[in-house]
C-alpha positions as CSV (number, residue, x, y, z in Angstrom):
1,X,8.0,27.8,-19.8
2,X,10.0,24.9,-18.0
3,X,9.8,21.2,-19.7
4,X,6.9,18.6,-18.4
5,X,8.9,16.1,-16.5
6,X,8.1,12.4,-18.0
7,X,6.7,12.1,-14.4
8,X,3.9,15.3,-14.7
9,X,3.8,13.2,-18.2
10,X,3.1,10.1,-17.0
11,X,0.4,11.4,-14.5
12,X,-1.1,13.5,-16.9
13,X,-2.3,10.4,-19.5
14,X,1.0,11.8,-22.0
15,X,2.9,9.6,-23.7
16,X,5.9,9.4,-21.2
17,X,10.1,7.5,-21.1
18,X,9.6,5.1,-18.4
19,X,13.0,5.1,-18.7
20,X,13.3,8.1,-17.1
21,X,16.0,8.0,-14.3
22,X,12.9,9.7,-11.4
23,X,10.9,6.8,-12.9
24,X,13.4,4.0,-12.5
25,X,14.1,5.4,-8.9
26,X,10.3,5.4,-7.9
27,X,10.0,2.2,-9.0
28,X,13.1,0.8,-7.1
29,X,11.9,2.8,-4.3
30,X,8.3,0.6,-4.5
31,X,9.9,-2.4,-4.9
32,X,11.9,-2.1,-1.9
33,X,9.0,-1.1,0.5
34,X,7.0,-3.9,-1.1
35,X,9.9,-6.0,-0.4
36,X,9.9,-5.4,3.4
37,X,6.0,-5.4,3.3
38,X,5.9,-8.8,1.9
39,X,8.3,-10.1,3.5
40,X,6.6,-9.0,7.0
41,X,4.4,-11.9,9.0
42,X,0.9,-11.6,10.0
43,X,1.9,-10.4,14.0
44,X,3.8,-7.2,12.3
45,X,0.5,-4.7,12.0
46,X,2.2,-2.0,12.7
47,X,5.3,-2.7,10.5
48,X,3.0,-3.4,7.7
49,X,1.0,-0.1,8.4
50,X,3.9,1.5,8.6
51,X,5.4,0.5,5.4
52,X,1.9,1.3,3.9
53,X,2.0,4.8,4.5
54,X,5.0,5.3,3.6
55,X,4.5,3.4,-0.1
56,X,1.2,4.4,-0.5
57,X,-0.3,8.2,-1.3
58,X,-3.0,7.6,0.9
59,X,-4.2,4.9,3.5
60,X,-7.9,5.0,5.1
61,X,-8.2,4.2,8.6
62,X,-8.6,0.5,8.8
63,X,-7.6,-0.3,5.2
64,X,-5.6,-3.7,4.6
65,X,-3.4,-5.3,2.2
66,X,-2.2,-9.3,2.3
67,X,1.0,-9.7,1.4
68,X,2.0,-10.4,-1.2
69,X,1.3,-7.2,-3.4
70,X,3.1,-5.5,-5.9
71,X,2.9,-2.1,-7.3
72,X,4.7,0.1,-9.9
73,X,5.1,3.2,-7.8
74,X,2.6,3.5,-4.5
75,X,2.8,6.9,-4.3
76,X,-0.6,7.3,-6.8
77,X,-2.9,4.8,-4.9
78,X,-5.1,6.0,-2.5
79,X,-7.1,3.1,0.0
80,X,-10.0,4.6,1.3
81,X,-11.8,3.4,4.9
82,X,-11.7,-0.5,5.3
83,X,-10.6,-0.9,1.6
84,X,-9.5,-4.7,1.8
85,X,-7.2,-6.0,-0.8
86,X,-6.8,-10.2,-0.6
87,X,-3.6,-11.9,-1.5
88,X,-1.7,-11.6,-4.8
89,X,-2.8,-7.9,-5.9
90,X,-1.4,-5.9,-8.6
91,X,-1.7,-2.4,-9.1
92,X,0.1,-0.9,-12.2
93,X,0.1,2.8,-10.6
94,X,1.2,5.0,-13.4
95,X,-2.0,7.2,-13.2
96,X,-3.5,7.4,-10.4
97,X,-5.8,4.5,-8.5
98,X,-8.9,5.3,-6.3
99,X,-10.1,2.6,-4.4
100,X,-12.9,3.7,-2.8
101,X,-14.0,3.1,1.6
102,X,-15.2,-0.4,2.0
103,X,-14.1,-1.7,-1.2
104,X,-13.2,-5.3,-1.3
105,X,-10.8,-6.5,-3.9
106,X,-10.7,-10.5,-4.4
107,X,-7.1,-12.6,-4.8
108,X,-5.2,-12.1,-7.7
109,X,-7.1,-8.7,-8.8
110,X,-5.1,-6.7,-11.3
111,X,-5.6,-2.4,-11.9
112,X,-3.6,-1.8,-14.5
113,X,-3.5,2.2,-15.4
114,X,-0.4,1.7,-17.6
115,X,-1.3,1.4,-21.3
116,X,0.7,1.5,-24.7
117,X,0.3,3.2,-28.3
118,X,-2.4,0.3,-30.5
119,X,-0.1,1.9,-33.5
120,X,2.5,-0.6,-34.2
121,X,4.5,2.8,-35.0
122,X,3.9,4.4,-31.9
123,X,4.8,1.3,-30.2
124,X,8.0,0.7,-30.9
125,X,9.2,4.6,-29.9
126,X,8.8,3.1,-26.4
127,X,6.9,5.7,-25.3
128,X,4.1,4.5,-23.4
129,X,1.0,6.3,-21.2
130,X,-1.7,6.2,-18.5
131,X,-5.2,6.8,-17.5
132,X,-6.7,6.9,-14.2
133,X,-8.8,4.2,-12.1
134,X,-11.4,4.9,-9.9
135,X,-13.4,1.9,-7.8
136,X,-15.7,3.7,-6.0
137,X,-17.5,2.7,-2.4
138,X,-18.4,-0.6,-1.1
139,X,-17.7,-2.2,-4.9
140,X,-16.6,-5.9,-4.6
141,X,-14.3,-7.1,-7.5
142,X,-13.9,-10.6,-7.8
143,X,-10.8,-12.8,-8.3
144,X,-8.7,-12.7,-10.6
145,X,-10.8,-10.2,-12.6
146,X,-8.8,-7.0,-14.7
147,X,-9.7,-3.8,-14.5
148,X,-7.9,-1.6,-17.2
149,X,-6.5,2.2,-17.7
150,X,-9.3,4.8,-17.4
151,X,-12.1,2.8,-16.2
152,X,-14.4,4.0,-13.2
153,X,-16.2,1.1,-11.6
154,X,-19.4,3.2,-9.6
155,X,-20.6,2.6,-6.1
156,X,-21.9,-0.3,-4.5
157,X,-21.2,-2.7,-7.5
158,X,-19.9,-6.3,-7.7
159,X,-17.6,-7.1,-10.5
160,X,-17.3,-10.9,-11.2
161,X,-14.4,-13.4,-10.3
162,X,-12.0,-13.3,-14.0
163,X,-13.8,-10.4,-15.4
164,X,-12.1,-8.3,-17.7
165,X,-13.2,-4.5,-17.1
166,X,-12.1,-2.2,-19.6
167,X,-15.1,0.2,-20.0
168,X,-17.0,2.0,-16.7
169,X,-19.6,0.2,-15.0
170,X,-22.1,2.1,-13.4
171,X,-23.3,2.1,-9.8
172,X,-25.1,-0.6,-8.3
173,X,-25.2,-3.3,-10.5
174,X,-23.5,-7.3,-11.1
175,X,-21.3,-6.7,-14.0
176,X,-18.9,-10.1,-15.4
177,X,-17.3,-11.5,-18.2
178,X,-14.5,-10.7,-21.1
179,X,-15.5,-8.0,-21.9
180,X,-17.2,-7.1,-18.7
181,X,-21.0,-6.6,-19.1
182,X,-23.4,-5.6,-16.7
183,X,-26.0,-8.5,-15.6
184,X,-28.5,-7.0,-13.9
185,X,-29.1,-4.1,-11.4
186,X,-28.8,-4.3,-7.6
C-alpha cells in the first residue's frame, strides 16, 4: 500500500506538512495566477476568465471575481453559475470550497477551510488540517463576514455583513452575528 501524499492528506480533513514541497509549489503556482489576475484591468474579461479557469477547479458560466482575490491553492474551489464574488475575497482552499449558482459573496468575505490542532501539543508539531465548505444556491453572505472549516451554509440564505459562521446554517433563513445565529426564516 503506497504512502497518502500530504496533498490526498490535506484534502482528506488529515492532519497534513504544509510544508510539503507539492504544497509549497501549488501555492506559488496560485499566487502567481492571482498575481496576473489582480493585476488585470476591468477591459481584460477574457484574460481574467482565462486566468480563472486555469486557477480555479471549476468556473460556472457567467461566474465573476473583482480583483483583488487571493487564494491558497484554486485548484479546490468550484464557482457555480453567476456566483459573484466582490472585492477583497479570501478563500483559504485547503479542503475543498463550493460556492453554489447565483451565490453572492459581499467585499472582504473570508472561507477559510484551513484549521489547526486546539491541543497546544498538537499545535506545535506543525501539522495542520482541513474541512470542506459548501455555500449552496442563491445564498448572499455579507461583508466582511467569516465562514470557517466544515461549515455548509444551505440554499437561498443571507448571512449578515461581519458574521462569524462557524456551525451550518440551514436553508432559507437570515442568520448574523459572532457566533452566527439564525434570525428568522425566509
Amino acid at each position: 500500500m503506497a504512502a497518502k501524499t500530504e496533498r490526498s492528506k490535506m484534502v482528506g480533513g488529515q492532519l497534513y506538512d504544509a510544508s510539503d514541497p507539492e504544497l509549497v509549489r501549488g501555492r506559488v503556482r496560485a499566487r502567481q495566477l492571482v498575481g496576473r489576475y489582480n493585476a488585470t484591468g476591468q477591459e481584460e474579461d477574457a484574460e481574467r476568465r482565462a486566468i480563472l479557469a486555469e486557477l480555479l477547479g471549476a468556473v460556472g458560466d457567467g461566474a465573476w471575481i473583482e480583483p483583488p482575490f487571493h487564494c491558497d491553492y484554486g485548484w479546490n474551489i468550484t464557482l457555480g453559475d453567476r456566483a459573484y464574488m466582490n472585492f477583497n475575497c479570501v478563500i483559504l482552499d485547503c479542503a475543498r470550497v463550493e460556492i453554489g449558482a447565483l451565490t453572492k459573496l459581499g467585499p472582504a468575505v473570508q472561507l477559510c477551510a484551513a484549521t489547526h490542532p486546539v491541543d497546544p501539543a498538537g499545535r506545535a508539531t506543525g501539522l495542520e488540517s482541513a474541512l470542506p465548505i459548501v455555500i449552496g444556491r442563491n445564498v448572499w453572505i455579507g461583508a466582511a463576514a467569516i465562514v470557517g472549516p466544515g461549515v455548509t451554509v444551505g440554499d437561498n440564505s443571507v448571512i449578515g455583513a461581519g458574521a462569524v459562521v462557524v456551525k451550518d446554517v440551514p436553508a432559507n433563513v437570515i442568520a448574523v452575528g459572532n457566533p452566527c445565529r439564525v434570525l428568522r426564516e425566509l
